[in-house]
PDB file of N, CA, C and O in Angstrom:
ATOM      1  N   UNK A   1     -13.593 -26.193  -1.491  1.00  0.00           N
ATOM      2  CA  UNK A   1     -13.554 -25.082  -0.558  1.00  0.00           C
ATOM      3  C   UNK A   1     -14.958 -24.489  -0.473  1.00  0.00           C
ATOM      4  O   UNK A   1     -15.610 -24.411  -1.514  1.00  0.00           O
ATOM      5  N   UNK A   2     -15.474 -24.066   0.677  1.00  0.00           N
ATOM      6  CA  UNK A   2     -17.142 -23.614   0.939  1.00  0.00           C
ATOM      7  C   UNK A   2     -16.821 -22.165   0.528  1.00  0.00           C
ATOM      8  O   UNK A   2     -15.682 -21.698   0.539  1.00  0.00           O
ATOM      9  N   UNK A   3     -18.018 -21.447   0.136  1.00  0.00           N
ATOM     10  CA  UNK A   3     -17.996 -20.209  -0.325  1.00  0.00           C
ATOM     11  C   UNK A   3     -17.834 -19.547   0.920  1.00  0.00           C
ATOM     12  O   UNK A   3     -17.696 -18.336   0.751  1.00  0.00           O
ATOM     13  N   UNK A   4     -17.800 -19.890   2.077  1.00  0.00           N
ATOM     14  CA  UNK A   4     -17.538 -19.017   3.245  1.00  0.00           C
ATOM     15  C   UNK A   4     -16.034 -19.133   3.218  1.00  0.00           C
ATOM     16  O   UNK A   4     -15.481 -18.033   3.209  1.00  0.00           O
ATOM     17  N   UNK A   5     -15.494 -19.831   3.209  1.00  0.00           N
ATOM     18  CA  UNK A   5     -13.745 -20.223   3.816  1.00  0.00           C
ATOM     19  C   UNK A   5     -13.583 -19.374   2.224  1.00  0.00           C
ATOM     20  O   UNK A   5     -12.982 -18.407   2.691  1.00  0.00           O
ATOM     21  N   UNK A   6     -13.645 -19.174   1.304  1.00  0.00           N
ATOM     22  CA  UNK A   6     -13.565 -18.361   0.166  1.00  0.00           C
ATOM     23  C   UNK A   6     -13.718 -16.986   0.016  1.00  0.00           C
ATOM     24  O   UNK A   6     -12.809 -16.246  -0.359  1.00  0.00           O
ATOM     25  N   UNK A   7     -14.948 -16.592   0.326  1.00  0.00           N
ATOM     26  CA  UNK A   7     -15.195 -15.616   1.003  1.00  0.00           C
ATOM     27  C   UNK A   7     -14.206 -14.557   1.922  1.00  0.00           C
ATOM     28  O   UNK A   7     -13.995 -13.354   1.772  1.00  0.00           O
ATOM     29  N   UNK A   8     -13.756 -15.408   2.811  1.00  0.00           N
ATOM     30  CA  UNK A   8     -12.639 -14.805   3.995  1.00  0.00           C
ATOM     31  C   UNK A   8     -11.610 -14.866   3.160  1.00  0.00           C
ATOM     32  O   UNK A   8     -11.176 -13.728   2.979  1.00  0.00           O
ATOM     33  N   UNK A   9     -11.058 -15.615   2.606  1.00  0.00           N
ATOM     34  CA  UNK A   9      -9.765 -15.618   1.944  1.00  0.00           C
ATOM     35  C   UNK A   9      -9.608 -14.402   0.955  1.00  0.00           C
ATOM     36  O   UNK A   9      -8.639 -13.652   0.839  1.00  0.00           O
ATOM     37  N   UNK A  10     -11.060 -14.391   0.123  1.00  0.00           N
ATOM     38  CA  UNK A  10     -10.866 -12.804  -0.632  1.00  0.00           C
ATOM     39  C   UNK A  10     -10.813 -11.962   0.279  1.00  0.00           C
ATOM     40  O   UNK A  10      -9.948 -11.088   0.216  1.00  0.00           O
ATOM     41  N   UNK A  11     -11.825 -12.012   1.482  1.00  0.00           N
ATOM     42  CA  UNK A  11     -12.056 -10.538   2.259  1.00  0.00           C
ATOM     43  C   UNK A  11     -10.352 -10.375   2.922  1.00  0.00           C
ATOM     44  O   UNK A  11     -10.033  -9.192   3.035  1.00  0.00           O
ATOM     45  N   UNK A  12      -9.513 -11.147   3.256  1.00  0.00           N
ATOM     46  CA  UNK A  12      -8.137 -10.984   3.778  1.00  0.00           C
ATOM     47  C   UNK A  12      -7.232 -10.611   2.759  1.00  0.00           C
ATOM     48  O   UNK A  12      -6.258  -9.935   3.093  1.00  0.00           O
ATOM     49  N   UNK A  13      -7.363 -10.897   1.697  1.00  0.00           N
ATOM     50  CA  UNK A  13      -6.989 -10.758   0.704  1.00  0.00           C
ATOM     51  C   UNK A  13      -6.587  -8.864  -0.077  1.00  0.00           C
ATOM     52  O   UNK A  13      -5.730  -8.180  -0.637  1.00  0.00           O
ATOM     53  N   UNK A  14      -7.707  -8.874   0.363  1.00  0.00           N
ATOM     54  CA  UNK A  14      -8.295  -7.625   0.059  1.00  0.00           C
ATOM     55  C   UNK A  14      -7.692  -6.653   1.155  1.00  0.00           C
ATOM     56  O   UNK A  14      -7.125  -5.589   0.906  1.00  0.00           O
ATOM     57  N   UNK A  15      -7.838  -7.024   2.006  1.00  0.00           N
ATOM     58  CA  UNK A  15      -7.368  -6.009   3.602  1.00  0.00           C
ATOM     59  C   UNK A  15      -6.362  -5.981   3.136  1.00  0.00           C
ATOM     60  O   UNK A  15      -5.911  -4.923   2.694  1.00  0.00           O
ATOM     61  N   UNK A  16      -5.613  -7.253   3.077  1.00  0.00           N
ATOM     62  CA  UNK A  16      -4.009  -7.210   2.723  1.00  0.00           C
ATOM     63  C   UNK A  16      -3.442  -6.041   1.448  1.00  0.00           C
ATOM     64  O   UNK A  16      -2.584  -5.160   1.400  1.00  0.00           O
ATOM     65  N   UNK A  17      -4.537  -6.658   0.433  1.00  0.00           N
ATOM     66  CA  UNK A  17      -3.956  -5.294  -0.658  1.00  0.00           C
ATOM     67  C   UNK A  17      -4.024  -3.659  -0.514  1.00  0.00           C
ATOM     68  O   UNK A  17      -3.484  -2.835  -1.252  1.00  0.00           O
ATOM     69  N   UNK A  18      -4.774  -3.440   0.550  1.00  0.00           N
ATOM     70  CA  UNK A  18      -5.223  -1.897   0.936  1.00  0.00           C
ATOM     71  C   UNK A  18      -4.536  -1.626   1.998  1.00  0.00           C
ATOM     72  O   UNK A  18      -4.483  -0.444   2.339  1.00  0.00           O
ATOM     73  N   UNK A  19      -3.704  -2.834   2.945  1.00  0.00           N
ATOM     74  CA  UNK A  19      -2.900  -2.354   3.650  1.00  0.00           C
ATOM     75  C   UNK A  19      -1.667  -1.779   3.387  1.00  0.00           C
ATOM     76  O   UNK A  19      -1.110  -0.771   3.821  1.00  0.00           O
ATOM     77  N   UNK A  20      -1.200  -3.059   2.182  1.00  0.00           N
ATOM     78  CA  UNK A  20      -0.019  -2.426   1.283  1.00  0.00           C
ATOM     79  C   UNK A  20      -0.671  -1.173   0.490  1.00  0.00           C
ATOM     80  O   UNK A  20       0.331  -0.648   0.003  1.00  0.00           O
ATOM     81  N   UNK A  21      -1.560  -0.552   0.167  1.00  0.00           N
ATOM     82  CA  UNK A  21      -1.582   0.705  -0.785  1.00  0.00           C
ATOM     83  C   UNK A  21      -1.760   1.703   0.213  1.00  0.00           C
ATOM     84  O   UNK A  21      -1.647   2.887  -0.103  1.00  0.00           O
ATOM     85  N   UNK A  22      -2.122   1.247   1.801  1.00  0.00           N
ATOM     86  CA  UNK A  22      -1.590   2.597   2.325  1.00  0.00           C
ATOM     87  C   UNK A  22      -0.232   2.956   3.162  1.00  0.00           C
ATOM     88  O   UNK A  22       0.052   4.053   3.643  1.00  0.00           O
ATOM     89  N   UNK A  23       0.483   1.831   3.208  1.00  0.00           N
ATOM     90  CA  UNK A  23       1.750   1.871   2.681  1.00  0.00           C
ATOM     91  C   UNK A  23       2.544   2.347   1.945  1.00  0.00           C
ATOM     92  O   UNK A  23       3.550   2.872   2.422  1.00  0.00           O
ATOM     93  N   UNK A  24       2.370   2.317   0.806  1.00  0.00           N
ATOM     94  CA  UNK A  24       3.272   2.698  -0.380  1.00  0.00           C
ATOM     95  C   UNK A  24       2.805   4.483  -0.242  1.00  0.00           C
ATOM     96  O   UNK A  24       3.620   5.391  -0.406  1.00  0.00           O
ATOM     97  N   UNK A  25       1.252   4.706   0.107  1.00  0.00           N
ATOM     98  CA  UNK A  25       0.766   6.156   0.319  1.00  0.00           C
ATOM     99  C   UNK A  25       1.588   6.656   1.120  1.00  0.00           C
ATOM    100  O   UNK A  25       2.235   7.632   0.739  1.00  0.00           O
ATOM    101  N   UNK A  26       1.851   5.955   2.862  1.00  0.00           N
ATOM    102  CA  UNK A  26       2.342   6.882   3.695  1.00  0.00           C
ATOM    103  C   UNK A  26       3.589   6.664   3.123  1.00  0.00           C
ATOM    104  O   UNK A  26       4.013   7.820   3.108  1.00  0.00           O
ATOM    105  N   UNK A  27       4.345   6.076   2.711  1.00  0.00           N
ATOM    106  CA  UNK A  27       6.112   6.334   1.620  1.00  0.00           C
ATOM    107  C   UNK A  27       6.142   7.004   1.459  1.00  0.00           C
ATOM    108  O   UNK A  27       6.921   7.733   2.074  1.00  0.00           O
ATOM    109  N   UNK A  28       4.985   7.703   0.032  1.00  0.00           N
ATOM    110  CA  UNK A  28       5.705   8.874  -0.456  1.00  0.00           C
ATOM    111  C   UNK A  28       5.227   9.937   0.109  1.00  0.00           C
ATOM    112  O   UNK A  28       5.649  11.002  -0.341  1.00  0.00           O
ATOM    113  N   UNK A  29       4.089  10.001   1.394  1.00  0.00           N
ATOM    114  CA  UNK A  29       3.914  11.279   1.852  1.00  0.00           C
ATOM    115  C   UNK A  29       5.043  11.450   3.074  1.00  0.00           C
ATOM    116  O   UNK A  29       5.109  12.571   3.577  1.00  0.00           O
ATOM    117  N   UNK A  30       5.700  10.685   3.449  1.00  0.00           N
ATOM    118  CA  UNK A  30       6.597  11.121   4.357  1.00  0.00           C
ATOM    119  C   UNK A  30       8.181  11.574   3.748  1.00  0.00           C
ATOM    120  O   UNK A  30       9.140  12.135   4.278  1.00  0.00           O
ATOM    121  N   UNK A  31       7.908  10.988   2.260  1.00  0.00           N
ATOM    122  CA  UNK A  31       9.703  11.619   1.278  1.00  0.00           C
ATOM    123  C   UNK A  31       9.482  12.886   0.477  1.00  0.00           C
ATOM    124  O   UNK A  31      10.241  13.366  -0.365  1.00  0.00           O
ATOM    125  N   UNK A  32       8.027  13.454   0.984  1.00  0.00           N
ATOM    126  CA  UNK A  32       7.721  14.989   0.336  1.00  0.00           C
ATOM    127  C   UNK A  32       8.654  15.567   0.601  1.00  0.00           C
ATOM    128  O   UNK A  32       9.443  15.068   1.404  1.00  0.00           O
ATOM    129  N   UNK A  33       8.916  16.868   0.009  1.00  0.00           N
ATOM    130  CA  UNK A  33       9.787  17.889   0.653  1.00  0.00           C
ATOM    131  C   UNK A  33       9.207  18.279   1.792  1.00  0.00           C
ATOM    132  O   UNK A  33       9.975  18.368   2.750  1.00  0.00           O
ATOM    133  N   UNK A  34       7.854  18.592   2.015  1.00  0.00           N
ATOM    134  CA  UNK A  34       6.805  19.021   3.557  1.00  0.00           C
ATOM    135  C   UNK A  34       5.494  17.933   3.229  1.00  0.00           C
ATOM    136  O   UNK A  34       4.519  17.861   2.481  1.00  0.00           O
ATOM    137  N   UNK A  35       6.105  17.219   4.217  1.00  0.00           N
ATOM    138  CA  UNK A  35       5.022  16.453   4.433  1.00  0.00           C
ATOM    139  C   UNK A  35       4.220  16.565   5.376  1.00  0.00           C
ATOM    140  O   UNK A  35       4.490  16.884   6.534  1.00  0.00           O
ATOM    141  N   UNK A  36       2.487  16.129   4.613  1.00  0.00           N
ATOM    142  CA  UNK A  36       1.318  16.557   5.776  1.00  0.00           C
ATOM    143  C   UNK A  36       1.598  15.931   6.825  1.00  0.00           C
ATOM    144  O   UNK A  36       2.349  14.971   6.652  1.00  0.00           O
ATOM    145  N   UNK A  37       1.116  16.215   8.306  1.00  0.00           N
ATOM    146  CA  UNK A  37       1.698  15.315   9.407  1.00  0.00           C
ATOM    147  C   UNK A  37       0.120  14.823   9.707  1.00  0.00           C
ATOM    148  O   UNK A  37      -0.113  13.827  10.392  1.00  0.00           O
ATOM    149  N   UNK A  38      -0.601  15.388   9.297  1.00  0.00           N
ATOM    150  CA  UNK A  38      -2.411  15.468   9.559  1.00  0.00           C
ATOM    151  C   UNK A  38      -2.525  13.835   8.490  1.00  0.00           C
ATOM    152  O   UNK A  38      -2.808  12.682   8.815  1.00  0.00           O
ATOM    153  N   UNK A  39      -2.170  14.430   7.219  1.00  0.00           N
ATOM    154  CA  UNK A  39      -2.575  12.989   6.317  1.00  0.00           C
ATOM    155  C   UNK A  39      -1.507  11.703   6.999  1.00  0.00           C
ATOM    156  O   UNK A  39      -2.028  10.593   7.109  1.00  0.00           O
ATOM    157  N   UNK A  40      -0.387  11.824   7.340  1.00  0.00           N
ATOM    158  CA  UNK A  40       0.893  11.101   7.968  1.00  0.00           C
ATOM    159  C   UNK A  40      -0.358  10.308   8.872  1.00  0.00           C
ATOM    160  O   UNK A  40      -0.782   9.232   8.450  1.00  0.00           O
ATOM    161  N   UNK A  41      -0.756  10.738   9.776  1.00  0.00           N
ATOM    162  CA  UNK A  41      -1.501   9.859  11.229  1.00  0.00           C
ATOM    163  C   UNK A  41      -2.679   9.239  10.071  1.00  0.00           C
ATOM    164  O   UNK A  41      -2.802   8.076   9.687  1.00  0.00           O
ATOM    165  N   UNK A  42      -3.353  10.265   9.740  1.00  0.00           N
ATOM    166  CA  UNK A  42      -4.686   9.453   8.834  1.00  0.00           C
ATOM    167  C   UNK A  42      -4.070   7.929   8.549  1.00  0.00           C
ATOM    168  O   UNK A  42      -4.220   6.882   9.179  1.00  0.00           O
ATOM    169  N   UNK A  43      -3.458   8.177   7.568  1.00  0.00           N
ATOM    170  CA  UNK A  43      -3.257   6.972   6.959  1.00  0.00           C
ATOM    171  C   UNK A  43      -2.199   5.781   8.144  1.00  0.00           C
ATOM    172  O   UNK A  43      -2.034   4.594   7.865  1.00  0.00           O
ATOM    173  N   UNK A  44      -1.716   6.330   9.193  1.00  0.00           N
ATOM    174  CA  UNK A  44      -1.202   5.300   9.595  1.00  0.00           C
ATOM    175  C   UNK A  44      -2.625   4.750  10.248  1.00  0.00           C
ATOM    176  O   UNK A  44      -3.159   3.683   9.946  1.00  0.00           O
ATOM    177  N   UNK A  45      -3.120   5.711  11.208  1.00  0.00           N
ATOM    178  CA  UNK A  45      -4.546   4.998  11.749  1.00  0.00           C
ATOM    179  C   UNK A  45      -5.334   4.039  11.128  1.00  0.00           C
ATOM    180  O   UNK A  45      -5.903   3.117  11.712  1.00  0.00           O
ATOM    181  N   UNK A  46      -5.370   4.336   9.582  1.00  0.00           N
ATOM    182  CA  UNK A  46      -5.770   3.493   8.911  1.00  0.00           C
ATOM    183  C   UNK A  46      -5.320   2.168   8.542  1.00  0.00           C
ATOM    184  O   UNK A  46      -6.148   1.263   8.435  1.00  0.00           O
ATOM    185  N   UNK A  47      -3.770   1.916   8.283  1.00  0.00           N
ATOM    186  CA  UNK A  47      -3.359   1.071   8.580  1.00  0.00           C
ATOM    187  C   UNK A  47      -3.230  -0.008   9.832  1.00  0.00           C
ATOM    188  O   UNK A  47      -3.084  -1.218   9.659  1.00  0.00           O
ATOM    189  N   UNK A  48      -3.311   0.648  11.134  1.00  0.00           N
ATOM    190  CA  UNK A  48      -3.355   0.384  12.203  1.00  0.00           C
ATOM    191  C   UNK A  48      -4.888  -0.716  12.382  1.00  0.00           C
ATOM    192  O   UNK A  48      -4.915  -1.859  12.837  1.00  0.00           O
ATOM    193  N   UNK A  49      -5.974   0.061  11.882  1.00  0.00           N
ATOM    194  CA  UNK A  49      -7.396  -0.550  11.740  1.00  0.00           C
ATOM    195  C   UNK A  49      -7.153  -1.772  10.945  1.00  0.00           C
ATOM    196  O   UNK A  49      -7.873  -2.728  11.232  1.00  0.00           O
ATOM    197  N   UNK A  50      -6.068  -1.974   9.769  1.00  0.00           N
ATOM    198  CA  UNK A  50      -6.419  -3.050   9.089  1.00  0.00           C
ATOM    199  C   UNK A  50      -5.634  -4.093   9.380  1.00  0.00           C
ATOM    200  O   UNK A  50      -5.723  -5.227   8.909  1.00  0.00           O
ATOM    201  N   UNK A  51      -4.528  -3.518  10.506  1.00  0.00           N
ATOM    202  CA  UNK A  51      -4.041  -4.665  10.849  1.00  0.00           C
ATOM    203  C   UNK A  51      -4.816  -5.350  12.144  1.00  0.00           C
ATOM    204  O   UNK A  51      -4.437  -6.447  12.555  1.00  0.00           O
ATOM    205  N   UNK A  52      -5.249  -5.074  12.389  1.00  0.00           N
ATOM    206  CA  UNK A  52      -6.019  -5.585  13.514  1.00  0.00           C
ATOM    207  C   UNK A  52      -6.976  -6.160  13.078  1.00  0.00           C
ATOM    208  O   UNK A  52      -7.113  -7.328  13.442  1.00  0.00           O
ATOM    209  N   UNK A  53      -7.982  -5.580  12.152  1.00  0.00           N
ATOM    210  CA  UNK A  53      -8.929  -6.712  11.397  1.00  0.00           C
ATOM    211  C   UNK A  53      -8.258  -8.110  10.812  1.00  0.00           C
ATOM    212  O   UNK A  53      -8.656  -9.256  10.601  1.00  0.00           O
ATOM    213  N   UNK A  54      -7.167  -7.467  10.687  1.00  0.00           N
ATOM    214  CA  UNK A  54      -6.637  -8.873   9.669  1.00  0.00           C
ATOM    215  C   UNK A  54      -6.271 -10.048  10.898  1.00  0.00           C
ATOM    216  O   UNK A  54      -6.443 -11.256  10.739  1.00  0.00           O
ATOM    217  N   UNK A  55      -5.814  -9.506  11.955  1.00  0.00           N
ATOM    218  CA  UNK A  55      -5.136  -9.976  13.291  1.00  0.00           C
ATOM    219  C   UNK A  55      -6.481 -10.683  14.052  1.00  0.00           C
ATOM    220  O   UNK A  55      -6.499 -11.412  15.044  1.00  0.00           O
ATOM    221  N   UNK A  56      -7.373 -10.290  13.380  1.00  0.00           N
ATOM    222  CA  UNK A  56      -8.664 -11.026  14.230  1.00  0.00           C
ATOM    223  C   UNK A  56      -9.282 -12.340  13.758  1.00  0.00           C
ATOM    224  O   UNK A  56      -9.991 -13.210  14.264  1.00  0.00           O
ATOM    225  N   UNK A  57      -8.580 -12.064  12.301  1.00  0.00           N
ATOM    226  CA  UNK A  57      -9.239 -13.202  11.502  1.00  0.00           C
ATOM    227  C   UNK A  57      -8.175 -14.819  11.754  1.00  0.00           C
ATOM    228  O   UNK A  57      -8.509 -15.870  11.207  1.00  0.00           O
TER     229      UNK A  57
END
């Protein structure tokens, strides 16, 4: 395997694991008793960004 095709596989890799941790984030900020609706969009936006990077690759 070339250190480039390696390379991408960590860098997807990686998206993938930060997509799931802002996941599991927006979980428990939406099973608060008052949940932020400000951090709620943050983090989906953010998710939103990494699926699309990942969607490009």
């Amino acid at each position: 395997m070339s250190k480039s095709v390696s390379a991408n596989t960590a860098h997807l890799q990686a998206l993938a694991a930060r997509h799931a941790d802002l996941e599991a984030r927006l979980e428990m900020e939406t099973h608060r008793p008052l949940p932020d609706s400000a951090a709620i969009a943050q983090l989906k936006k953010a998710k939103l960004r990494i699926k699309d990077a990942l969607g490009q690759n």
